[in-house]
C-alpha positions in Angstrom: -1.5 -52.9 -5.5 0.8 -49.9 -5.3 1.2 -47.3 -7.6 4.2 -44.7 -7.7 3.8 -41.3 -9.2 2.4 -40.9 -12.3 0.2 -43.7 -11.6 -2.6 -43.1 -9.4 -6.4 -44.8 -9.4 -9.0 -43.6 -11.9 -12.6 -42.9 -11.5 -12.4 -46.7 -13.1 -10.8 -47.9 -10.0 -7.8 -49.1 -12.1 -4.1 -47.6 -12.6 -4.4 -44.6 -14.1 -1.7 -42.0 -15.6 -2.7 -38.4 -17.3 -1.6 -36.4 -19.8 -3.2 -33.1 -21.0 -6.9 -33.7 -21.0 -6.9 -37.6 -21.3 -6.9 -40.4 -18.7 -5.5 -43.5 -19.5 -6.8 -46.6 -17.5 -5.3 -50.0 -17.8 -6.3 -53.2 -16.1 -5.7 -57.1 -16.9 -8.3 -58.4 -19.2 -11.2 -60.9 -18.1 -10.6 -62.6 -21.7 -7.8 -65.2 -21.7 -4.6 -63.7 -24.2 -3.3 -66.1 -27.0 -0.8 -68.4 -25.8 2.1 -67.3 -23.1 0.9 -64.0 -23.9 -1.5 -61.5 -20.9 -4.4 -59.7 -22.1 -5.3 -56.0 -21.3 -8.2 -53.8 -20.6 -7.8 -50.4 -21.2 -9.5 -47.5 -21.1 -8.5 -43.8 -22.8 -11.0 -40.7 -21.1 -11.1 -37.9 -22.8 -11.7 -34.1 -21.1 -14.7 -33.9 -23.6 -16.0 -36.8 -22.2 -15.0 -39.0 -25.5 -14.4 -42.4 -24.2 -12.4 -45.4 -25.7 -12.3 -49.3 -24.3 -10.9 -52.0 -25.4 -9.0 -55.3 -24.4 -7.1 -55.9 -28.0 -3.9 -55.1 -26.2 -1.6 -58.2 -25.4 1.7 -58.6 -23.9 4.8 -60.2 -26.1 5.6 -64.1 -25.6 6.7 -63.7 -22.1 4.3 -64.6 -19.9 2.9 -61.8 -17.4 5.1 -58.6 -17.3 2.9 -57.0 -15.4 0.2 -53.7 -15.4 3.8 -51.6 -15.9 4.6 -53.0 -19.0 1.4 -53.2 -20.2 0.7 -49.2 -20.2 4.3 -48.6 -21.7 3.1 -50.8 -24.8 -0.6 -48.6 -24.5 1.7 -45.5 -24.9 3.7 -46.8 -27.6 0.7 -47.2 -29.8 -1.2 -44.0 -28.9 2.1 -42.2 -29.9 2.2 -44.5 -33.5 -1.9 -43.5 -33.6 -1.8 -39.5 -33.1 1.9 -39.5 -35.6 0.3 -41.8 -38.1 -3.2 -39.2 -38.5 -0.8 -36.9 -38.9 0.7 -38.4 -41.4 -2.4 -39.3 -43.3 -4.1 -36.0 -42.6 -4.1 -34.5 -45.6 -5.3 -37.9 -47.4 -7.6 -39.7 -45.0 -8.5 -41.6 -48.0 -5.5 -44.3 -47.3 -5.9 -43.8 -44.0 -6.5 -47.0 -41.6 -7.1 -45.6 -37.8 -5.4 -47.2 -35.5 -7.9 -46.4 -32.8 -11.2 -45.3 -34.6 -10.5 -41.9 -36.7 -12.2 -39.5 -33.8 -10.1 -41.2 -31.1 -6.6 -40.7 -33.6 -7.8 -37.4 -34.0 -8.0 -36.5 -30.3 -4.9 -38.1 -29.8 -3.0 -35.9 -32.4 -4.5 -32.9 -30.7 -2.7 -33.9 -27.3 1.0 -33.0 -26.6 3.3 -35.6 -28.2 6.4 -34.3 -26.2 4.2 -34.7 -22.8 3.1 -38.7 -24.3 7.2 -39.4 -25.1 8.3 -38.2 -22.0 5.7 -40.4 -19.7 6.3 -43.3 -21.6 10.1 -42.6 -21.6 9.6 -42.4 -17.3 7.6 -45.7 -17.0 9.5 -47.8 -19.0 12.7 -46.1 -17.2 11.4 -46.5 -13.6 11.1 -50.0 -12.5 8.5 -51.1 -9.9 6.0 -47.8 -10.2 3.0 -50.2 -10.1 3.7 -53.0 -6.9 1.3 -55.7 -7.8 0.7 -58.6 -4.8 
């Protein structure tokens, strides 16, 4: 594998971007996805040394779009996590974390503009992560 600026390798040993004080890791899953679909691993590190894992994250029906792909979708929902504690804030009553709470809650607290604009640059650059 080759990765392009803002990937690099994380302490994890898988493709890796930053922004602010979190590291976002994202691998392929050892868990089969649903049908025509690829599962991911991912992993979200945290300055404070709050960490996150999961492998709930699958690719649309098209087969296997790649590690690429995969960390644009990641982006997409940690954006829709840290805007929707926003939103709910001020009635966490109603409020169904998209994450867990704490990891919504760090999220808001990170730069949305800096999230936007990564996930504007991967999804606008092809061929950032070469897989063989």
């Amino acid at each position: 594998m080759k990765l392009h600026e803002p990937f690099s390798i994380s302490a994890r040993l898988m493709a890796a971007v930053k922004v602010g004080g979190l590291t976002i890791s994202i691998d392929y899953s050892n868990r089969p996805g649903d049908e025509h679909r690829t599962r991911y691993f991912y992993a979200l590190d945290f300055a404070d040394g709050t960490e996150y894992e999961a492998d709930d994250l699958q690719s649309g029906n098209v087969g296997d779009p790649g590690l690429q792909y995969g960390m644009e979708s990641l982006l997409g929902y940690i954006e829709h996590a840290a805007e929707h504690y926003r939103y709910h804030m001020r009635d966490l009553e109603a409020y169904e974390p998209v994450f867990t709470e704490e990891i919504d809650e760090l999220l808001y607290g990170l730069n949305a503009d800096e999230i936007s604009m990564l996930r504007d640059e991967i999804e606008n650059t092809d061929n950032l992560i070469e897989e063989e």
